[in-house]
N, C-alpha and C positions, 0 to 999 in steps of 0.2 A: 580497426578503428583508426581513421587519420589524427596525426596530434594537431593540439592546437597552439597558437603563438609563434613567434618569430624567432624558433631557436634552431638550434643546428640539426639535421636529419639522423637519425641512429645509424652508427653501420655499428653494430656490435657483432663482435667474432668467435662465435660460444666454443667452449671447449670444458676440458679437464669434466665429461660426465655433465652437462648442464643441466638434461632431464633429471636429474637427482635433484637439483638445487631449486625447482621452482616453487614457489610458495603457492600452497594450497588449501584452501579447505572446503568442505565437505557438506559442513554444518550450515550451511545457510535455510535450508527449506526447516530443521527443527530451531532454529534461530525465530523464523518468520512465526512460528507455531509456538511457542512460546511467549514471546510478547503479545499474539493475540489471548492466549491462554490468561496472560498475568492484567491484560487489561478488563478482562471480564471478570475477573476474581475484582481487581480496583472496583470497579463499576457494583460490584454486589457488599463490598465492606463497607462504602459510603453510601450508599442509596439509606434512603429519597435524595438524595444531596444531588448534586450536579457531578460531574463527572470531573470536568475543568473548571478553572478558572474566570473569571468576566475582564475579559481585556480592552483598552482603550481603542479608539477608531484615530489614526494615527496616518499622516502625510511619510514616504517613500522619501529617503535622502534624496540628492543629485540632483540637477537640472532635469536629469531624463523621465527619472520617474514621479516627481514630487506632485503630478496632477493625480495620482493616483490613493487610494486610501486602503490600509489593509489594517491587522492587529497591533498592536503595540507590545511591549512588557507587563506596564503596569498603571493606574493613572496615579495624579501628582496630588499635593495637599490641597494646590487653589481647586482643584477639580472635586475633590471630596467635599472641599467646604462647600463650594457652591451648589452642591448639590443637598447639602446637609449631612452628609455622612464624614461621624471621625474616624482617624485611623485604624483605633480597636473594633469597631464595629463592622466597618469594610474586610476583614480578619474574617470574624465571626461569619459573614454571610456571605463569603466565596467569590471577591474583588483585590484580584491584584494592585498590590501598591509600589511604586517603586518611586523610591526619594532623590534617586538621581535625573530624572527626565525633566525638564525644564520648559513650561509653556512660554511659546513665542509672540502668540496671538489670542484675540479673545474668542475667536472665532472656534479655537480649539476645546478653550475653555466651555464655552457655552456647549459644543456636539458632545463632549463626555457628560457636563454633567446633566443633560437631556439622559445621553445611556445608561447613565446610574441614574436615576428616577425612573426610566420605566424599569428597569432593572427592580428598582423594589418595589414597584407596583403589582410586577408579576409574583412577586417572592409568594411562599408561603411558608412561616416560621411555625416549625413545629414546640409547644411546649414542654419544657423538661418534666414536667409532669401533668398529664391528661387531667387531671382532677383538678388541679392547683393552675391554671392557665393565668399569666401575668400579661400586664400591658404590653402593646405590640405581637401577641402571639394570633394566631389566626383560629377562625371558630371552627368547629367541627364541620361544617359544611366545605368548607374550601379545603380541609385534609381529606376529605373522602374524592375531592377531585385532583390531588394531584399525583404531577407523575416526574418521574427524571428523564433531564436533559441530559442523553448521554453525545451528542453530539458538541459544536463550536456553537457557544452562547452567544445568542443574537449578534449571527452573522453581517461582515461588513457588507453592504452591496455599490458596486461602484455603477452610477447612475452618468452615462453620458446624453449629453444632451445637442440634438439633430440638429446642425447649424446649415443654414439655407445659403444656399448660390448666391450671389452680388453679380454686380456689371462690376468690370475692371474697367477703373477710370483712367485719363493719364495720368492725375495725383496719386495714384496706386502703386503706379509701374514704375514712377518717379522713387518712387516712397523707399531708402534702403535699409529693410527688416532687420537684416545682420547689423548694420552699423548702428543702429537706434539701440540695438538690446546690449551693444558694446558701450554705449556712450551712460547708459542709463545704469548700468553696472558698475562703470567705471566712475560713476558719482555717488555713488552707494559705498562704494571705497573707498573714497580720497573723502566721503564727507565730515569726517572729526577733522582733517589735518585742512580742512579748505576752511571752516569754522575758527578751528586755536589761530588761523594765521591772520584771518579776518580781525577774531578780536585780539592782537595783538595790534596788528594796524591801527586801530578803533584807538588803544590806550595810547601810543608810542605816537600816533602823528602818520599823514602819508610819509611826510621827507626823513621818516626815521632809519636811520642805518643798522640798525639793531638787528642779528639772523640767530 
């Protein structure tokens, strides 16, 4: 296997016994057998439950990836609220939460908690006791149909959408893509410090000396 990155090529000069010295092991194929062993035992101590988790539909850091959508961690409080679910109850019915993740957009806001509402539209809450069934638990017809999700709870699907050919105009060819997305960034940056300097000017006078 070639290495990767821009570092210096190996010339290593094995000696003193090196066949002795290499790291090995063995154990991977009852490694691979094992964790499928321990997930099936999981899957039979929680059932009816789900298997995982219900994770957030969440934007890819970077420039390169962020048109993309895959899982997240956990969702946030504005997202629980909005959808009407509190923290202890999202607990109770198998909705990661995580208090660190910080919504940017409302956009984001709004696709989780669509996810959590059909999320609990599909649910079905078994009652702690058959006989005694409390508000919110579901009737004996809907437990006789249901069944566990042992797979990734309503998967993300990333949906592109078929963009059609154009004529290239000469305003097109004219048009420099690169330098637009530098200039429009670069004002996204400097825009507090172009703002505080504005209103400073605004208070202090054009002919103010003030820095």
């Amino acid at each position: 296997m070639a290495r990767r990155g821009n570092n210096a090529l190996p010339g290593n000069h094995f000696r003193k016994h090196w066949q002795k010295r290499i790291k090995t092991w063995f154990n991977q194929p009852a490694r691979k057998v094992r964790r499928a062993t321990a997930r099936v035992e999981k899957a039979k101590a929680v059932a009816p439950r789900p298997v995982g988790l219900l994770r957030p539909a969440v934007h890819c850091p970077s420039i390169r990836y962020n048109s993309k959508l895959r899982l997240g961690r956990g969702f946030t409080k504005e997202e629980l609220k909005a959808a009407g679910v509190t923290v202890v109850e999202a607990r109770q019915f198998g909705i990661a939460v995580d208090f660190r993740r910080v919504n940017r957009s409302v956009e984001s806001i709004e696709r989780n908690a669509q996810r959590l509402k059909e999320y609990r539209s599909r649910l079905i809450v078994f009652p702690k006791k058959l006989s005694k069934p409390k508000k919110g638990d579901s009737n004996e017809s809907e437990l006789k149909l249901a069944q566990q999700v042992k797979g990734t709870i309503l998967p993300v699907k990333n949906t592109q959408s078929r963009i059609r050919a154009q004529p290239i105009t000469e305003e097109l060819r004219k048009f420099q893509v690169y330098r637009h997305l530098r200039n429009v960034r670069g004002e996204q940056r400097n825009r507090g410090k172009r703002e505080k300097a504005a209103k400073l000017a605004a208070e202090d006078g054009l002919g103010s000396t003030r820095r």
